[in-house]
Every structure is written in C-alpha cells, then in structure tokens.
C-alpha atoms as an extended CHARMM CRD file, in Angstrom:
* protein
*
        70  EXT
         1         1  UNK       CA             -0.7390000000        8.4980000000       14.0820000000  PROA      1               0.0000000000
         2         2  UNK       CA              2.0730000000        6.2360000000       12.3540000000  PROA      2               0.0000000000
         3         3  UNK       CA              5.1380000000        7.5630000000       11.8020000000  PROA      3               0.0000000000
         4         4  UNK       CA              6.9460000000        7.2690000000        8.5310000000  PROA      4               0.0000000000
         5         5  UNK       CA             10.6950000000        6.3200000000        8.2590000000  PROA      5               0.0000000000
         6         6  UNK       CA             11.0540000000        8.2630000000        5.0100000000  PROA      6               0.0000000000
         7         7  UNK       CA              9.3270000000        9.8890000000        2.6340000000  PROA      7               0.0000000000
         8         8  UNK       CA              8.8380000000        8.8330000000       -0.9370000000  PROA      8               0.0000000000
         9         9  UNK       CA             10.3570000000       10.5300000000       -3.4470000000  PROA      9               0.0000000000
        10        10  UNK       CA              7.5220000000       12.7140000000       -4.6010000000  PROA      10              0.0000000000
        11        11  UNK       CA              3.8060000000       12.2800000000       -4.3200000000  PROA      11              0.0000000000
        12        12  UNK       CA              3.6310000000        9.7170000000       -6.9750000000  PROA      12              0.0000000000
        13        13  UNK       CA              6.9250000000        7.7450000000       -6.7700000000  PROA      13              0.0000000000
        14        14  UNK       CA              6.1900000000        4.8800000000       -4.1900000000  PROA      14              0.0000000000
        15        15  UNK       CA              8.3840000000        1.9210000000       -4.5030000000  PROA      15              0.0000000000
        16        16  UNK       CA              7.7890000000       -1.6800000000       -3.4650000000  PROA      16              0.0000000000
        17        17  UNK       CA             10.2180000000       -0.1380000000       -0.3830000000  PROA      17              0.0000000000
        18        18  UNK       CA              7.5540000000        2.4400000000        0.1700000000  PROA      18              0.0000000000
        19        19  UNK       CA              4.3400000000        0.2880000000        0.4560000000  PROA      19              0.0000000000
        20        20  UNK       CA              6.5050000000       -1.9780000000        3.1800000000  PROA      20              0.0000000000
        21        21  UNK       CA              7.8120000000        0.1230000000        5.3500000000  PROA      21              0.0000000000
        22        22  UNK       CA              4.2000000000        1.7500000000        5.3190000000  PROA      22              0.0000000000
        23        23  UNK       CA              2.5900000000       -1.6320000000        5.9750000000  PROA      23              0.0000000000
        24        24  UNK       CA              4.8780000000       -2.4040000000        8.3350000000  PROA      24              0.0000000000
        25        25  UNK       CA              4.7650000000        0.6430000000       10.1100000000  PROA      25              0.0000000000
        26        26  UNK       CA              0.5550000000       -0.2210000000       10.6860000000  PROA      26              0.0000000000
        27        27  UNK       CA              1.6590000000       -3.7430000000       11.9120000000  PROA      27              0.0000000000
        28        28  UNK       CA              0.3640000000       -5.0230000000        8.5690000000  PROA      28              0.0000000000
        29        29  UNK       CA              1.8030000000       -7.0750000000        5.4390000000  PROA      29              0.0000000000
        30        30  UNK       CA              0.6220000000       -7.4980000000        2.2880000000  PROA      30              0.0000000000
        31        31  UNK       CA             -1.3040000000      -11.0560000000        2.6570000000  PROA      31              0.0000000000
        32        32  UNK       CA             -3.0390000000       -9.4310000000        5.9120000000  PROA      32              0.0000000000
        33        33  UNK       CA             -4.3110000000       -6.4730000000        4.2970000000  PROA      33              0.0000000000
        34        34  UNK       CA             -5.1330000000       -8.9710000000        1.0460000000  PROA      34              0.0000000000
        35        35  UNK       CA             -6.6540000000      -11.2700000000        3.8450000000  PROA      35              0.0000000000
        36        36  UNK       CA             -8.5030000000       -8.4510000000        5.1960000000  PROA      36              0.0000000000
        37        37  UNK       CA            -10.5030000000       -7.3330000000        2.0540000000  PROA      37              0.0000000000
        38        38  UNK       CA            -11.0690000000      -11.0750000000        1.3020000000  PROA      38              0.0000000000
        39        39  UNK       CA             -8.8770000000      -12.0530000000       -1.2140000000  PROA      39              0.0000000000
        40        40  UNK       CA             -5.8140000000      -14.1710000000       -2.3010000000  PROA      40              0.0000000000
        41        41  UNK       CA             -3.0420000000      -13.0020000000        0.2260000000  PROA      41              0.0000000000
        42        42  UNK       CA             -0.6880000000      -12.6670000000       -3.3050000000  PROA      42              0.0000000000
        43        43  UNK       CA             -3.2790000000      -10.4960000000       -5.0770000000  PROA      43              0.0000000000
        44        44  UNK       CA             -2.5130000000       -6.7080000000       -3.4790000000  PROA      44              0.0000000000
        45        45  UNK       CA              0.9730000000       -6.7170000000       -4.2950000000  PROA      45              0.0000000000
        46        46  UNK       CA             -0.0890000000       -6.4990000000       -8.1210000000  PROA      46              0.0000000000
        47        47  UNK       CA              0.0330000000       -2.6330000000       -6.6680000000  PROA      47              0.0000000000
        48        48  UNK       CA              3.4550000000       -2.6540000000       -6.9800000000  PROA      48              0.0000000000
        49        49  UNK       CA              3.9030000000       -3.6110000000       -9.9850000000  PROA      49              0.0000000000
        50        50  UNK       CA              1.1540000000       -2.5810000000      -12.5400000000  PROA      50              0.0000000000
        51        51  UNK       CA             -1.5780000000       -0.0580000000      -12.3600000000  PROA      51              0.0000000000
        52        52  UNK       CA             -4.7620000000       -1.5370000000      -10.6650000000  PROA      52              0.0000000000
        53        53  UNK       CA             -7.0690000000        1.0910000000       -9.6380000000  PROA      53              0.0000000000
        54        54  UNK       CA             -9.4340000000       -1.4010000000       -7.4230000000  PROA      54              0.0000000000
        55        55  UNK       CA             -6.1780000000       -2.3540000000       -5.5770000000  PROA      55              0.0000000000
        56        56  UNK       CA             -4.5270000000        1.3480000000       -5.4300000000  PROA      56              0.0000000000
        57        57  UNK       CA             -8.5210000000        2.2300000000       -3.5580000000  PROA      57              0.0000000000
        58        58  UNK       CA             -7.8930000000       -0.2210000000       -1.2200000000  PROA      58              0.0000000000
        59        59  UNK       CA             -4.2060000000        0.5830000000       -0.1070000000  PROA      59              0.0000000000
        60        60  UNK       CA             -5.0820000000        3.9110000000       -0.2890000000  PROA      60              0.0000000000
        61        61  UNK       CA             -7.7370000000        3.6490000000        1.7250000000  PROA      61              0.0000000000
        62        62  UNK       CA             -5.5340000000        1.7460000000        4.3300000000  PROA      62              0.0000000000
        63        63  UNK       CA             -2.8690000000        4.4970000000        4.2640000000  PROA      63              0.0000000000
        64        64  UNK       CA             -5.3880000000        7.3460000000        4.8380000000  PROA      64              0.0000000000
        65        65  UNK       CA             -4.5420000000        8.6170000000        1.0360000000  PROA      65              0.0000000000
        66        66  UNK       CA             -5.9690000000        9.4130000000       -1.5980000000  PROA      66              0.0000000000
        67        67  UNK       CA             -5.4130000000        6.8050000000       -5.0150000000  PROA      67              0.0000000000
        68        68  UNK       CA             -3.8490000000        9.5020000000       -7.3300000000  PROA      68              0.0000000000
        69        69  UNK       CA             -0.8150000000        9.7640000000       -4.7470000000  PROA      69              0.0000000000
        70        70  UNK       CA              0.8650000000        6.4080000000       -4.6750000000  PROA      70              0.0000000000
C-alpha cells in the first residue's frame, strides 16, 4: 500500500500538487502513466486542468479511486 504525504483538501479538491505527489509516490509520472495507456506522454495532464472524464477513468483507475473523487 502507498503511503500518502498529505491529504487533499476534501474529496474533490485535488491540485496539480495532489496528482504528483500521488504519482510519485507509485514511482510514476505523468508521461509514464500517458505512455502506459498508449498515448502522447503530454495528454494526461489535461486532468489537471479541465474536466476529461476518459482521462479522470484512467488516473482513477491508477490511484485505486473512484472518478467522482478527484
């Protein structure tokens, strides 16, 4: 089990900060994890930014969580 450094602050408040210290945390960045689900190592950090359900399924997914939370 990974631990986390901090918590967000509240189910539905992740920051950039957030998603990087939980990648990191897995020994993962963002181009790996893009890498991984074969596509442009740029394109999963649209997470952070805008709402992108397809994306948020696969981070989620990565995280063990469910979409609706981050």
């Amino acid at each position: 089990m990974v631990r986390r450094l901090r918590q967000p602050l509240s189910k539905t408040d992740w920051t950039a900060l957030d998603f990087l210290i939980e990648l990191r945390l897995r020994g993962l960045s963002w181009a790996s994890l893009a890498r991984k689900h074969g596509m442009h190592p740029n394109t999963l950090r649209t997470v952070v930014d805008r709402p992108w359900p397809g994306g948020e399924k696969l981070v989620a997914a990565e995280f063990g969580l469910e979409p609706a939370v981050i």
